[in-house]
LUMLO-238352 format. One record per residue (C-alpha): x, z, y. Coordinates in steps of 0.05 Angstrom, whole numbers, padded with zeros to 5 digits, always signed. Each point is the difference from the previous one (the first is absolute). Example, Ala and Ser with C-alpha at 12.3 -4.5 7.8 and 13.67 -1.06 7.14 Angstrom:
2
+00246+00156-00090+00027-00013+00069
END
This chain:
639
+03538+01917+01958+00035-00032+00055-00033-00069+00038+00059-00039-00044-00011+00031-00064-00079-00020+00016+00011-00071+00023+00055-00007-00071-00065+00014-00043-00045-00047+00026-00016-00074-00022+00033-00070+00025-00080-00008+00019-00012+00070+00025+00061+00000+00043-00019-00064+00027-00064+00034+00017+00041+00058+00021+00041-00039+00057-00070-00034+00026-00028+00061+00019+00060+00025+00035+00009-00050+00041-00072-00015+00012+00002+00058+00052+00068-00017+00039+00002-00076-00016-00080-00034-00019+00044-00068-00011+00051+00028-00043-00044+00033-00040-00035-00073-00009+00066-00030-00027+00005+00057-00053-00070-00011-00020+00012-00083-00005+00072+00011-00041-00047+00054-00047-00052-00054-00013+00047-00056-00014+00040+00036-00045-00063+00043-00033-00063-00051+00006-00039+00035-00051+00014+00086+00033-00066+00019+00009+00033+00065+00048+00045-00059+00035-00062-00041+00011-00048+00050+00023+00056+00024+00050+00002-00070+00026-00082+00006+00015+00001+00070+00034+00055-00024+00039-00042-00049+00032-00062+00030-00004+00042+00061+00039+00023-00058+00053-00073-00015+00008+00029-00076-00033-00075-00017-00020+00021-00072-00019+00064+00022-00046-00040+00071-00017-00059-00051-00034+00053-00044-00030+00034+00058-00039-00065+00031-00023-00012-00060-00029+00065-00010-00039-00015+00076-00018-00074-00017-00029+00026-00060-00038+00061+00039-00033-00013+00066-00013-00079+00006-00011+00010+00070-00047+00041+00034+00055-00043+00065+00016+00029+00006+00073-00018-00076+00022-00080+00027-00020+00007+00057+00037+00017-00048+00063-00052-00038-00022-00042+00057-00004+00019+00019+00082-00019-00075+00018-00061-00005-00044-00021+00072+00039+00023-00032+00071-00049-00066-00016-00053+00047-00008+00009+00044+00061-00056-00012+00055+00030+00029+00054+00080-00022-00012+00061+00036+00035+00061-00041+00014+00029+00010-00072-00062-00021-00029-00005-00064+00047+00063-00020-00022-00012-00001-00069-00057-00032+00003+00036-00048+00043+00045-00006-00056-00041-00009-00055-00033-00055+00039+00071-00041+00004+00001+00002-00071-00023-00065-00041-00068-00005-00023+00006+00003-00073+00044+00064+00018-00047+00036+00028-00050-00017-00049+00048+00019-00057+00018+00061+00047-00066+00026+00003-00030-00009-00069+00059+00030-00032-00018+00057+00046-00065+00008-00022+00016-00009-00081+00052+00061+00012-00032+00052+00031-00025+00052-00031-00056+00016+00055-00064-00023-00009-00016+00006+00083+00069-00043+00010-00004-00049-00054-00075-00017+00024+00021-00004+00080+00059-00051-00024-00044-00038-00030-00046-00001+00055+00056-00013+00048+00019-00064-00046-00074-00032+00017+00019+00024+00077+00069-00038-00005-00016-00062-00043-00067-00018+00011-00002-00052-00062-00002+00050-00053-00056+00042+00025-00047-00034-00056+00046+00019-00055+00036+00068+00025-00067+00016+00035-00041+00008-00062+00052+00036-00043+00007+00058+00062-00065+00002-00004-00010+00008-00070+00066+00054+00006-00047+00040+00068-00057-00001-00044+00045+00033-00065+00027+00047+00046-00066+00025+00041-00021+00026-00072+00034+00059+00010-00024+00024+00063-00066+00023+00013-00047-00033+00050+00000-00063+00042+00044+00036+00051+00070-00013-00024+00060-00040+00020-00003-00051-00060-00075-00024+00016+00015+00005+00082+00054-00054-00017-00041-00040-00044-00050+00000+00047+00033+00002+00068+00062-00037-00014-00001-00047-00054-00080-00030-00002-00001-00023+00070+00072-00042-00013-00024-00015-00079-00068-00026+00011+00016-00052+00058+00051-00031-00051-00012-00075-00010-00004-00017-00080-00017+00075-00020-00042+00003-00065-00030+00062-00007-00067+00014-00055-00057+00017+00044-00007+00069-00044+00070+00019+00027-00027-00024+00080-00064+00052-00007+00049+00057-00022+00038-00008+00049-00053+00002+00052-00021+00064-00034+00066+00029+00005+00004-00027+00081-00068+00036+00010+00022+00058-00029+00060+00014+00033-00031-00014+00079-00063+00043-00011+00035+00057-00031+00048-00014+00060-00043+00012+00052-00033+00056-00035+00050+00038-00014+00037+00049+00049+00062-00025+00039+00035+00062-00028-00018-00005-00073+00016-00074+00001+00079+00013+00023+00007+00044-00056-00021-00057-00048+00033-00064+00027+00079+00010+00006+00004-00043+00061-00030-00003+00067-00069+00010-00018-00036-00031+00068-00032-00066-00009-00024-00037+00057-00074-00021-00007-00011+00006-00072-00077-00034+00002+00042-00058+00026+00046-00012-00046-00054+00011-00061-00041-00053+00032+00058-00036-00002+00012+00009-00076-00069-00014-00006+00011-00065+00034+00061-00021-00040-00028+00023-00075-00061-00047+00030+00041-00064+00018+00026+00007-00075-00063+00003-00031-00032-00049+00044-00053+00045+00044-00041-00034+00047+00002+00071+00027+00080+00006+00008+00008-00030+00072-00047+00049+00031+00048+00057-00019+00040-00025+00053-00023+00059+00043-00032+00068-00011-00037-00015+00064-00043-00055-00042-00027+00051-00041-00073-00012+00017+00016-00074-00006+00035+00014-00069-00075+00031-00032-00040-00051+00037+00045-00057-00042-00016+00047-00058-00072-00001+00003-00004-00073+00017+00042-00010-00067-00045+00044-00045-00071-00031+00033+00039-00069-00016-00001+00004-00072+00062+00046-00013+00003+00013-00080-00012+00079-00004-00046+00009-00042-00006+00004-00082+00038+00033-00050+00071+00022+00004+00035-00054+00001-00033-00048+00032+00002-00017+00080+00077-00015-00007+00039+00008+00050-00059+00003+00060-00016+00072-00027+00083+00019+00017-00002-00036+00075-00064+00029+00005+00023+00074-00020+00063+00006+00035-00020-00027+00065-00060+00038+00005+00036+00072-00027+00057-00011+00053-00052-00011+00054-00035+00051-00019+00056+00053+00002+00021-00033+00060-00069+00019+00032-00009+00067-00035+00067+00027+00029-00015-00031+00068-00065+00036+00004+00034+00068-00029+00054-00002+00047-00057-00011+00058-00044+00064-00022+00067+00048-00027+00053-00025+00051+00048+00057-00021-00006-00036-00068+00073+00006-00035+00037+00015+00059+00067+00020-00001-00001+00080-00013+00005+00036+00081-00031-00073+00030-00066+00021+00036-00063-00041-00005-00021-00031+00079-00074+00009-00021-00033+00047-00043-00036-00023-00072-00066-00032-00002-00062-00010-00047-00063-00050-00007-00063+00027+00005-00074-00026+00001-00019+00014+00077-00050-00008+00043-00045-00060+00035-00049+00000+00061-00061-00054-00017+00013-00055+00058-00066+00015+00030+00022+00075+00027+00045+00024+00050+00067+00018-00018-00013+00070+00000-00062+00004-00042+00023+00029-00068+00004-00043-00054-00060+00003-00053+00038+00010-00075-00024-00044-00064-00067+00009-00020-00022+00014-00071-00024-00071-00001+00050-00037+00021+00030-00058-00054+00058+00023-00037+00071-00020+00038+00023-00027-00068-00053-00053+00015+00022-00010+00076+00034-00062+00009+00022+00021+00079+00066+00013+00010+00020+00073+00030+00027+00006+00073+00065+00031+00000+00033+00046+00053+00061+00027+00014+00016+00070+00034+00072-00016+00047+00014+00072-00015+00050+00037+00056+00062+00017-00021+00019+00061-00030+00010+00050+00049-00032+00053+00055-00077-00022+00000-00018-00043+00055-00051+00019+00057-00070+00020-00009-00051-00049-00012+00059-00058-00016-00028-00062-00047+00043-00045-00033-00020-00057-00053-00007-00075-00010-00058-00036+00016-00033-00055-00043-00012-00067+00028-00026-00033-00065-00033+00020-00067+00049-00003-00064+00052+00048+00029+00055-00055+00013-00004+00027+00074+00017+00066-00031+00074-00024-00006+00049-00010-00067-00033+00061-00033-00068-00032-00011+00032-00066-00014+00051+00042-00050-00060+00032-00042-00050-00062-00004+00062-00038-00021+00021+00053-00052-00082-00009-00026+00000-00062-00006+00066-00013-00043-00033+00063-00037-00066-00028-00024+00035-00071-00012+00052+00030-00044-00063+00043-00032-00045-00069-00006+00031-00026-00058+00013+00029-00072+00078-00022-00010+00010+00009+00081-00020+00076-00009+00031+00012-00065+00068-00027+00031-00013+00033+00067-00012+00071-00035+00061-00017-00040+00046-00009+00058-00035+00054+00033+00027+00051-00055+00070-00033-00005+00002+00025+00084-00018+00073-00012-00066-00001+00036-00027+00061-00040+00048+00043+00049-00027-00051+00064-00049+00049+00042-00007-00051+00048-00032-00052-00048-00051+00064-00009-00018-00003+00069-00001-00068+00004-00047-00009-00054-00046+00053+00031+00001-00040+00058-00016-00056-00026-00056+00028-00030-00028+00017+00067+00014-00069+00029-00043-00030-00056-00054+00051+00013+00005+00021-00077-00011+00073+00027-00019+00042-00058+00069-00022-00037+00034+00018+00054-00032+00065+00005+00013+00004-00069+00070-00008+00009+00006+00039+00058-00028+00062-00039+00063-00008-00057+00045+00001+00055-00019+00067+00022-00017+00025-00076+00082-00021-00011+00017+00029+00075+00063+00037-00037+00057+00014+00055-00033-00059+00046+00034+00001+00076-00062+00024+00046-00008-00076+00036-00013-00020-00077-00045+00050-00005-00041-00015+00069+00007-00075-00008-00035+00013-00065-00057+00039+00023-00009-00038+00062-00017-00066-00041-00043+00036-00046-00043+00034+00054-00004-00070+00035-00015-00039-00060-00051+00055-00022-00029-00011+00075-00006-00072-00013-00038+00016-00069-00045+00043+00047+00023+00060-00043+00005+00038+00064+00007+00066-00024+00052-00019-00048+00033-00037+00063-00002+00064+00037+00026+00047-00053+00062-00053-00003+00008-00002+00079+00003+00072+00001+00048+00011-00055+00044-00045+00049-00011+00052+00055+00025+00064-00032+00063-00038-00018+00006-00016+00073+00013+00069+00019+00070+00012+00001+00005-00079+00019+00042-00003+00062+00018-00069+00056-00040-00051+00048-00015-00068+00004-00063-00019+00024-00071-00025-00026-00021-00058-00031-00038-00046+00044-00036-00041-00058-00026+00050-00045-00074-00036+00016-00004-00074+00018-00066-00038+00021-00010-00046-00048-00069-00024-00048-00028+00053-00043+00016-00038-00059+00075-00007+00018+00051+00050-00034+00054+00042+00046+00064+00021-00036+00054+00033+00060+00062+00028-00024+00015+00059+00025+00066+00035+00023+00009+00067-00038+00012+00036+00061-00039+00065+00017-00041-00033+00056-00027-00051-00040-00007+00031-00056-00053+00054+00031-00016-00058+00041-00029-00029-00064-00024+00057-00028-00047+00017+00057-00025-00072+00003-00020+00003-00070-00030+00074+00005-00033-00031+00067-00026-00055-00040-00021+00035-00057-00040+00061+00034-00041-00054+00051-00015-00031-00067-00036+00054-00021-00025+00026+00063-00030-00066+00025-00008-00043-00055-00021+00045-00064-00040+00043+00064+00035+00071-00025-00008+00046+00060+00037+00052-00016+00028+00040+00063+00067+00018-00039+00011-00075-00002-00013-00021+00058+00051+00053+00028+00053-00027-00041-00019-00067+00020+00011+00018+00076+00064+00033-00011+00021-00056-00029-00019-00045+00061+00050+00033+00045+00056-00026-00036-00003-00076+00028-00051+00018+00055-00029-00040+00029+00002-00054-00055-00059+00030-00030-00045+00018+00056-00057-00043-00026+00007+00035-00063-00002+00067+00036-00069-00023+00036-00032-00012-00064+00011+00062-00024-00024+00034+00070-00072-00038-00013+00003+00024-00072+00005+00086+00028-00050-00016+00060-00054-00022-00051+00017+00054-00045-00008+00052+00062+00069+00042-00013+00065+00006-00018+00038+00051-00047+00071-00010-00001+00055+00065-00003+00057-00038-00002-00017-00030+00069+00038+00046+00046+00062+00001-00045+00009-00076-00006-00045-00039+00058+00042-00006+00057-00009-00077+00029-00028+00015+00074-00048-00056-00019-00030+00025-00054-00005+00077+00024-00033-00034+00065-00055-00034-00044-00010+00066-00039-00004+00037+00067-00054-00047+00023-00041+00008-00068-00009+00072+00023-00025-00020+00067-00081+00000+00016+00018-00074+00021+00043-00015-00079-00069+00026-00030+00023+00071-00006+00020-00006-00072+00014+00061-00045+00076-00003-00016+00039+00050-00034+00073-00027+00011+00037+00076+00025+00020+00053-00056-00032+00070+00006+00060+00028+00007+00010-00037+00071-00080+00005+00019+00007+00071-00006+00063+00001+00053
END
């Protein structure tokens, strides 16, 4: 069919139309007066008038582009291809990071009258047939026009909370816009009325979603949220929610959530508010809304600390999968204390049968901190790293120690009171903390802090009774605690059975990094010493020898056990840190000149500090009382 025959067929309006376009490329002004003549002679042409608009909009005409669309969204509301442009402007409004198409739609949108736009954008949001969309216009209508946030605010959030139903978890894009997008615009809304019941779900929800956040993997979370899936500083925009759920509840605690940085502030307000008559006590049902401020303040500080002080200990903790950890794992474990009236070296003497029960001991432990090298070729011989104390408490430990006494605390408040710890366990479950291994070892170690050994030990034991496909760190971290706490118990056999368990798995252990310099401290005997203690190779047999060191003197020179076999081991032993332990090594000397002799096999296989060997020599000597020692093998006498 020829171009004539084509142009005979069509429409007075079409060919109208027709004309436009062609001359739109030679001639942009006479394809203007075809498109005025079409509208005065066919005002109601939904094709003439649409023309007109991407005409403009084509000629970059904001002004006259805006002024057609809204002739076309007065008009012809039912036409499917004015939603589809819609559609392409709703999608532009939404973009974050616009091109220059995008810009200028927005641009346009903006030059469009107000009840337009609103009409424009809740007519987008009734028609589309996407959940996702339809929720993100709505949110973008409490963005744009601020003054129906209280009305348009609660109904997306009833529609996020509808939709969230179907996915499983707190990790999803419906509840990361509930809780990152719409609460922090919704809740500073002047006039909102919202039922308190609805403001505690919500927190739930908000609590939810940031600690699965940060405890979940950076790859598994972009395969559940659809978007970018990175959110900057998640603790401090829960605090945040925290602070804004407050406000509308009327707190006194709200305004300290300004910061994550008050969070030691935050539990001090707490504990003033419960010693100053804070209704949480009674029945269910009573204490009002105290027991709620109380709760949720407390159980986001106390995650707060908990990750802190997991994140200090595991600092590969839910990194991204290739990322490499700076610093290698660590553990807390009982450790070690010289009584202030000895020298530094002198060996510490371990807890005596008679000593009071640490569940009884009111003194608060001193707390140490390796400052493990990082991972890499082992440093030089005889390097010691570690961070001093300056003052009892373990503050001068750093933010770990602050981190797990923080974490405590909230703990046995939330624990003090019947509907506290019936809510706290509640919200515990709703978080998953049945899969939370790292609320396993926190409890453990809070066990130790308190000095409520034996459950400890207890749970300690079921740990290793349930080892099932446990990494090897879990497995030494494990056993290092128990031997220490067993140590502590004065269970020193049990301690050394542990110690050595952590030895064979050290075997095929390979790196560096250097010793701990805090292991022992000089404090009172009365005074508890918990260190924690990098799972590195060093300081792992670093530990292990101290507590073997410990453990044989023990029964060498305070149960009086001469026995020749262990005061070998004893000496081998020495070498490791020599000379730390030379006074120990001179008490054992007095203990084999009084017996006469010495009987020791293993001597010429595993003695080889000059020091020692010198002393030995000199034993053997008319002037070292000429002392009967048997410390060669046959096999080399007989050479």
């Amino acid at each position: 069919m020829s171009p004539e025959e084509e142009q005979s067929r069509l429409s007075d309006e079409e060919y109208l139309i027709f004309r436009a376009k062609e001359e739109q490329k030679r001639d942009p002004c006479a394809a203007k007066c075809w498109m005025i003549t079409a509208q005065a002679l066919f005002p109601q042409n939904f094709g003439i008038q649409f023309e007109v608009y991407q005409i403009e909009k084509a000629a970059k005409n904001v002004k006259e582009a805006a002024k057609c669309l809204g002739v076309l969204l007065r008009k012809f509301v039912s036409e499917p291809l004015l939603w589809r442009e819609v559609d392409t402007i709703m999608a532009a409004l939404r973009q974050t990071t616009p091109d220059s198409q995008t810009s200028f739609l927005a641009y346009l949108f903006n030059m469009l009258p107000k009840d337009v736009q609103l009409s424009m954008v809740l007519s987008a949001a009734e028609r589309s047939q996407d959940t996702m969309t339809r929720c993100r216009l709505m949110l973008l209508l409490t963005t744009t026009f601020p003054e129906t946030t209280a009305h348009h605010g609660l109904k997306l959030v009833e529609s996020l909370l509808a939709a969230e139903k179907h996915c499983t978890g707190p990790i999803n894009p419906f509840r990361r816009m509930l809780v990152c997008e719409l609460l922090p615009r919704l809740l500073q809304t002047r006039g909102l009325e919202v039922r308190p019941k609805t403001l505690h779900s919500l927190l739930s929800r908000a609590i939810e979603f940031y600690v699965a956040y940060v405890t979940t993997p950076p790859k598994v979370m972009q395969s559940m949220l659809e978007s970018d899936s990175k959110i900057e500083d998640p603790w401090q925009q829960l605090f945040s929610v925290v602070q804004l759920i407050g406000w509308n509840l009327g707190w006194d605690l709200a305004s300290y959530f300004e910061n994550i940085s008050n969070r030691e502030i935050i539990l001090q307000r707490i504990q003033a508010l419960v010693e100053g008559g804070a209704r949480l006590g009674g029945p269910k049902g009573e204490g009002g809304e105290d027991v709620r401020e109380v709760l949720y303040t407390t159980l986001t500080i106390f995650l707060h600390a908990l990750m802190d002080y997991t994140k200090r200990l595991y600092p590969d903790f839910n990194q991204a999968e290739g990322s490499t950890a700076s610093n290698p794992p660590m553990t807390l474990v009982e450790a070690f204390v010289y009584p202030e009236c000895e020298r530094e070296e002198t060996v510490i003497m371990p807890p005596k049968r008679s000593r009071p029960s640490l569940d009884e001991d009111p003194t608060i432990p001193v707390i140490t901190v390796s400052r493990p090298a990082p991972i890499g070729p082992a440093p030089a011989a005889g390097a010691v790293v570690g961070l001093p104390v300056s003052t009892p408490g373990g503050i001068s430990a750093g933010g770990l120690s602050q981190a797990l006494t923080t974490a405590i605390k909230c703990w046995d408040l939330l624990n003090s009171y019947e509907q506290l710890r019936a809510e706290f366990v509640r919200l515990l479950e709703s978080l998953g903390t049945e899969r939370w291994w790292w609320l396993r070892v926190f409890t453990v170690d809070m066990l130790i802090y308190q000095g409520r050994l034996a459950e400890a030990a207890r749970e300690l034991r079921h740990t290793l009774t349930h080892r099932g496909t446990q990494l090897p760190t879990t497995f030494i971290s494990t056993n290092l605690k128990l031997a220490s706490v067993l140590y502590a118990m004065n269970n020193l056999s049990g301690a050394a059975e542990a110690v050595l368990e952590v030895v064979t798995q050290l075997q095929s252990w390979v790196g560096g990094g250097g010793l701990s310099g805090d292991l022992c401290i000089t404090a009172a005997p009365n005074r508890r010493h918990l260190h924690v203690l990098a799972l590195t190779r060093s300081q792992c047999l670093q530990f292990a020898t101290t507590l073997l060191i410990h453990a044989l003197r023990h029964r060498i020179i305070i149960d009086r056990h001469s026995d020749d076999l262990c005061i070998g081991h004893l000496i081998t032993l020495l070498q490791y840190e020599w000379p730390k332990y030379v006074s120990t090594f001179e008490e054992v000397l007095q203990i084999i000149r009084k017996q006469g002799g010495f009987s020791y096999p293993l001597f010429y296989t595993y003695i080889t500090t000059p020091d020692i060997l010198e002393e030995f020599m000199y034993l053997a000597t008319k002037e070292g009382g000429s002392l009967q020692l048997d410390i060669i093998p046959v096999n080399h006498t007989n050479k």
